[in-house]
C-alpha positions as CSV (number, residue, x, y, z in Angstrom):
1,X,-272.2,83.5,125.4
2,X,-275.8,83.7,127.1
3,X,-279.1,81.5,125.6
4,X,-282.3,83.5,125.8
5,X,-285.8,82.1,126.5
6,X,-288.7,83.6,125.9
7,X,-291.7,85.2,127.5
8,X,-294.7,87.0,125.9
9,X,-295.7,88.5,123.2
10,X,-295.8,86.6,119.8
11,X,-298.3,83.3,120.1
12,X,-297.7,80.8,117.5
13,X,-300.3,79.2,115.1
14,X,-298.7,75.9,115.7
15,X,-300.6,74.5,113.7
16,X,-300.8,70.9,112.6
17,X,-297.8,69.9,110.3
18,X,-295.2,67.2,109.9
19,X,-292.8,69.9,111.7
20,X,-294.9,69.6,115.0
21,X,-291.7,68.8,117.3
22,X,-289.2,69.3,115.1
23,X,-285.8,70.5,116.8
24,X,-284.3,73.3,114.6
25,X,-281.4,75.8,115.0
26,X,-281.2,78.6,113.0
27,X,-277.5,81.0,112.8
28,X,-278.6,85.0,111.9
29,X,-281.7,84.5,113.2
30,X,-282.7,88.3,114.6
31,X,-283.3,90.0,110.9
32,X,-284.0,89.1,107.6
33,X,-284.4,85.3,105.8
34,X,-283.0,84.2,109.8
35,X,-285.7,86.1,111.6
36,X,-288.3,84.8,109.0
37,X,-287.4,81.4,109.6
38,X,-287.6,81.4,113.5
39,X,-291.5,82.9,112.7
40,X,-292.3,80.4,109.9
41,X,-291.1,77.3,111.9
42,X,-291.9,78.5,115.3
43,X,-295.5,78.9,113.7
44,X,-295.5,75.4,111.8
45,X,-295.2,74.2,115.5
46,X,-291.2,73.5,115.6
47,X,-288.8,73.8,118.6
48,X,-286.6,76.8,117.4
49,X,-283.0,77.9,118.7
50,X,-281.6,80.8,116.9
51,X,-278.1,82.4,117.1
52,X,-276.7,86.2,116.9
53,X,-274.5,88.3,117.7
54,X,-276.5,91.1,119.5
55,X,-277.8,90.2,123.0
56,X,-280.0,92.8,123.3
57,X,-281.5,91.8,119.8
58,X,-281.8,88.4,120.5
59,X,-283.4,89.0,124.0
60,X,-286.1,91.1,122.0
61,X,-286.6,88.5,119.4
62,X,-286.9,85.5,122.0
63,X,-289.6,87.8,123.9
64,X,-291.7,88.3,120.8
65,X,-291.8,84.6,119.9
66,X,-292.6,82.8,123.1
67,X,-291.5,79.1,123.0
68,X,-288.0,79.9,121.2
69,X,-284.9,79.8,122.5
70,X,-282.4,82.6,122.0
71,X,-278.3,82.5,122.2
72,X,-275.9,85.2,121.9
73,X,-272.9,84.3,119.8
74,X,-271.1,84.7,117.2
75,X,-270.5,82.0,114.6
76,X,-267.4,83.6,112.8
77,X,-265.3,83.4,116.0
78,X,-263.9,79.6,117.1
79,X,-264.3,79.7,120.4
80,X,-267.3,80.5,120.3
81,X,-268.2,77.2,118.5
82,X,-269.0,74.8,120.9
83,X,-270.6,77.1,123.1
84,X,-273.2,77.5,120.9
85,X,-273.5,73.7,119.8
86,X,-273.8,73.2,123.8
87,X,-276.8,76.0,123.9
88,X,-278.3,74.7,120.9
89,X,-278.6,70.7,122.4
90,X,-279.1,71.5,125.8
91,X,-282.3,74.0,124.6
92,X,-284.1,71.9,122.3
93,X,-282.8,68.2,124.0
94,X,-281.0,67.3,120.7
95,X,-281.1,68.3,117.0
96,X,-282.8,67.3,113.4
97,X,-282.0,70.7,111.5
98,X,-279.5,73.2,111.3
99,X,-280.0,76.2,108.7
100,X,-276.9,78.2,108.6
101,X,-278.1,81.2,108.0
102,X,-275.6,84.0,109.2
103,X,-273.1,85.9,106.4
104,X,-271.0,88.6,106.0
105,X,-270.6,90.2,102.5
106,X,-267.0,91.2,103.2
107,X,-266.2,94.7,102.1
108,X,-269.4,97.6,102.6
109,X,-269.3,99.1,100.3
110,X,-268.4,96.5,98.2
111,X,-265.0,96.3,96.4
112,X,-263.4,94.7,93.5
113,X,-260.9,92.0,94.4
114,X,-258.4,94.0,93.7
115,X,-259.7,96.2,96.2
116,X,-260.7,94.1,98.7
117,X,-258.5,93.8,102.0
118,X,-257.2,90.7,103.1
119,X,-259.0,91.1,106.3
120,X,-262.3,92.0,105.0
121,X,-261.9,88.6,102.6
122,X,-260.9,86.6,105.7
123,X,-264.3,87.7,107.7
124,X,-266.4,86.8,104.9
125,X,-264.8,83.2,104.9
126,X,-265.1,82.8,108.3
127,X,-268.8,83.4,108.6
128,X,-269.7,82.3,105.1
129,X,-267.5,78.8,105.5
130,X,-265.5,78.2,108.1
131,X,-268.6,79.2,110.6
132,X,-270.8,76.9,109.1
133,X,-268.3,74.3,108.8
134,X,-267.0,74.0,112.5
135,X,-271.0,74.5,113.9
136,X,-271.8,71.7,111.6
137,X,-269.1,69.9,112.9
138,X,-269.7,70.3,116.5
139,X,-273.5,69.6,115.8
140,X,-272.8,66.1,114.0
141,X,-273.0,64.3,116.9
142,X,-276.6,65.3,117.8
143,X,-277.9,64.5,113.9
144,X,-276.6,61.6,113.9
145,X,-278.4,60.6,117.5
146,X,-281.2,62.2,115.7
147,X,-280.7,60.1,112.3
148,X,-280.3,56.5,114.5
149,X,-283.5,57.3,116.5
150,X,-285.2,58.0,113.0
151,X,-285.9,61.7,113.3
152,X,-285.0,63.7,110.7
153,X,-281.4,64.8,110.2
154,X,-280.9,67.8,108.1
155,X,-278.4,70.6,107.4
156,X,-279.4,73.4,105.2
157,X,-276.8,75.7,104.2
158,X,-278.3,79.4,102.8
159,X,-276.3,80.2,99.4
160,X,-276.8,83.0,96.5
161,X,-276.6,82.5,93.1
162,X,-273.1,84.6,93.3
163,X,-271.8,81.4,94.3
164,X,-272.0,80.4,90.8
165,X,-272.1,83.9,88.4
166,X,-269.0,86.1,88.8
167,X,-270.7,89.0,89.6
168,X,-268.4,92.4,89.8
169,X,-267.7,93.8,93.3
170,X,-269.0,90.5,94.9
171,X,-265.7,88.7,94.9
172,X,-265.8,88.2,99.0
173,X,-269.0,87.4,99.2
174,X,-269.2,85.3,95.9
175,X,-266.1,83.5,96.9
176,X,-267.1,82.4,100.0
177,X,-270.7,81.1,98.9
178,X,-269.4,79.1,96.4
179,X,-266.9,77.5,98.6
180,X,-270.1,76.8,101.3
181,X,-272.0,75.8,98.1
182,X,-269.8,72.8,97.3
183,X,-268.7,72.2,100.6
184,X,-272.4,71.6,101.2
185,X,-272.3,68.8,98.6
186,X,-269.6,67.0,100.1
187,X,-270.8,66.8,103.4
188,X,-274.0,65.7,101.4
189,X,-272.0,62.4,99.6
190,X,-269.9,61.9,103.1
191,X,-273.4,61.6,105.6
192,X,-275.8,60.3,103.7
193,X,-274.8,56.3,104.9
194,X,-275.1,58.1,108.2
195,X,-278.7,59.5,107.9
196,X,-277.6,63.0,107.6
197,X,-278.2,65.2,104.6
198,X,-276.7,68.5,103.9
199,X,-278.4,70.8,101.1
200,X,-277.4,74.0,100.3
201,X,-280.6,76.6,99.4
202,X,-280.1,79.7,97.3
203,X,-283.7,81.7,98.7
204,X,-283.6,84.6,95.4
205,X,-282.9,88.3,96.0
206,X,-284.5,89.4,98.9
207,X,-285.5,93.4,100.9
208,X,-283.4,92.6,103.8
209,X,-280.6,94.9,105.7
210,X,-277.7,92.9,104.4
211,X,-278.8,93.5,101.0
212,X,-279.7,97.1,101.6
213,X,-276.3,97.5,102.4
214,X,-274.8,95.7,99.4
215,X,-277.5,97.7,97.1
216,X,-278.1,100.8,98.9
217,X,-280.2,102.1,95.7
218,X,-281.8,99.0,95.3
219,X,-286.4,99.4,95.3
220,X,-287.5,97.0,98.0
221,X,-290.4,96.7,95.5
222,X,-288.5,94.6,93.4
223,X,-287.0,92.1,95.9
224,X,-288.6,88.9,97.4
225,X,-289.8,89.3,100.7
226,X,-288.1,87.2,103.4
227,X,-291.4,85.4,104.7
228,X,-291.9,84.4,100.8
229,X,-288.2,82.6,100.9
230,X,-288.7,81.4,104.2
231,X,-292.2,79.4,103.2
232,X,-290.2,78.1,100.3
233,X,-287.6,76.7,102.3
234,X,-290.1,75.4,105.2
235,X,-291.9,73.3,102.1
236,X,-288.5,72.4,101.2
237,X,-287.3,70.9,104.8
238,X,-291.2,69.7,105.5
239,X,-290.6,67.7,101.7
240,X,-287.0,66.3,103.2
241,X,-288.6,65.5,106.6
242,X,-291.6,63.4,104.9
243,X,-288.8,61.5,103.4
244,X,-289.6,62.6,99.7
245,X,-286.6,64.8,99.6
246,X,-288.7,66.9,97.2
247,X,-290.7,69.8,98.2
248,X,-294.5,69.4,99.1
249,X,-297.0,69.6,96.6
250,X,-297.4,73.3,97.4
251,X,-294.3,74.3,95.9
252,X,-295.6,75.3,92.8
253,X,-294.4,78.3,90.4
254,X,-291.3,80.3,91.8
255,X,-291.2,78.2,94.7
256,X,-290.4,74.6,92.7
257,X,-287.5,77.7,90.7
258,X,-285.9,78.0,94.2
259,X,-286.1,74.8,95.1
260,X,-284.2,73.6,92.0
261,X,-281.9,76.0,92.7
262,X,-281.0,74.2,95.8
263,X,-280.0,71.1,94.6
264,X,-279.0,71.7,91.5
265,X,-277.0,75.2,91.9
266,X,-277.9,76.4,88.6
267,X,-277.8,80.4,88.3
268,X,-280.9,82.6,89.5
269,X,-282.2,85.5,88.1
270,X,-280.6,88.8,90.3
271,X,-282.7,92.5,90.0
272,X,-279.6,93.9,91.4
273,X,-276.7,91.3,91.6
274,X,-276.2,88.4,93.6
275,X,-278.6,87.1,95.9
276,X,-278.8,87.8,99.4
């Protein structure tokens, strides 16, 4: 387990914005939705920790956005919990948000239930639930500090719309997001007394490797770009932070459609299943 800070390359905007200062941590943060994230609130001027799996990834992703703090782990694996929750406090001096980003479709190709092995259905859970559920757990501490200092205190738990449409071949996958759907309301009803809210975000189909390997066939020209879902869930997290718990008055069109989705977990519309 090794935390990464960076040098060079990318210069941030940073500018003004109610997320000036903010202290976010970001799981799967070296491609897709993740990587867009650490640009979008890195940029908005927020101190950013992210989390992967691939060292030499995350060393290249902490040089090209100087300021952010990059850590080598993997949140599927127990041991490897508190590690991380350790990097993650001691890098940014505490924490308001937490976007658990990282998942695992299970099978690749995908497979029926029927199909699917035990083992492939066991990985999906453990990045896609259990993951989330023991880093949130070993991050509680630090958002409720946050919380009782009045800072924000957020977790935001990325989910797809398979989590509530039974879509064939995306039994692992769909399984697993509805379980970290509704385990995100829960936490939500347990921590609010304590300051802490938990929302779970479904950001629309998007052209990103994981789906490219669920949809090999799929046209990148029809998927949401992961900077588009990223602003959408910045405005969402810059609503929460301002205390309105709504997004900002520039979520408009198919931004105020995601952000629905997010509290209300109704079904989104999928080009080519569910989204990822």
């Amino acid at each position: 387990m090794t935390s990464t800070d960076t040098s060079t390359t990318h210069t941030s905007t940073a500018h003004t914005s109610t997320l000036s200062g903010l202290r976010v941590a970001i799981t799967g943060g070296t491609s897709g939705l993740g990587l867009a994230l650490v640009e979008a609130l890195h940029d908005r001027g927020a101190a950013v920790a992210f989390v992967a799996r691939q060292s030499d990834r995350v060393s290249e992703v902490a040089r090209q956005h100087e300021g952010t703090h990059g850590i080598t782990g993997d949140v599927s694996e127990k041991d490897a919990t508190y590690p991380i929750a350790m990097q993650i406090t001691a890098a940014l001096g505490g924490l308001d948000v937490l976007i658990n980003n990282a998942s695992s479709l299970g099978p690749v190709p995908l497979e029926l239930l029927a199909d699917t092995e035990c083992e492939d259905l066991e990985a999906a859970l453990a990045t896609n639930v259990v993951g989330p559920f023991r880093l949130t757990k070993a991050l509680l501490g630090a958002l409720s500090a946050s919380a009782r200092t009045g800072r924000p205190a957020l977790v935001v738990n990325i989910t797809s719309d398979a989590a509530v449409t039974p879509y064939s071949g995306w039994g692992a996958y769909g399984a697993s997001k509805a379980a970290l759907l509704h385990m995100s309301r829960i936490w939500d009803e347990e921590l609010q007394a304590h300051g802490v809210r938990v929302k779970a975000v479904d950001p629309g189909d998007m052209d990103t490797p994981l789906h490219a390997l669920a949809v090999p066939d799929a046209d990148p020209a029809d998927l949401k770009r992961p900077a588009d879902s990223a602003r959408e869930i910045v405005e969402l997290i810059e609503g929460l932070v301002q205390g309105a718990g709504e997004p900002t008055a520039a979520a408009t069109g198919d931004t105020a459609g995601s952000l629905a989705r997010a509290t209300s977990g109704a079904t989104s519309a999928a080009t080519s299943g569910a989204t990822i």
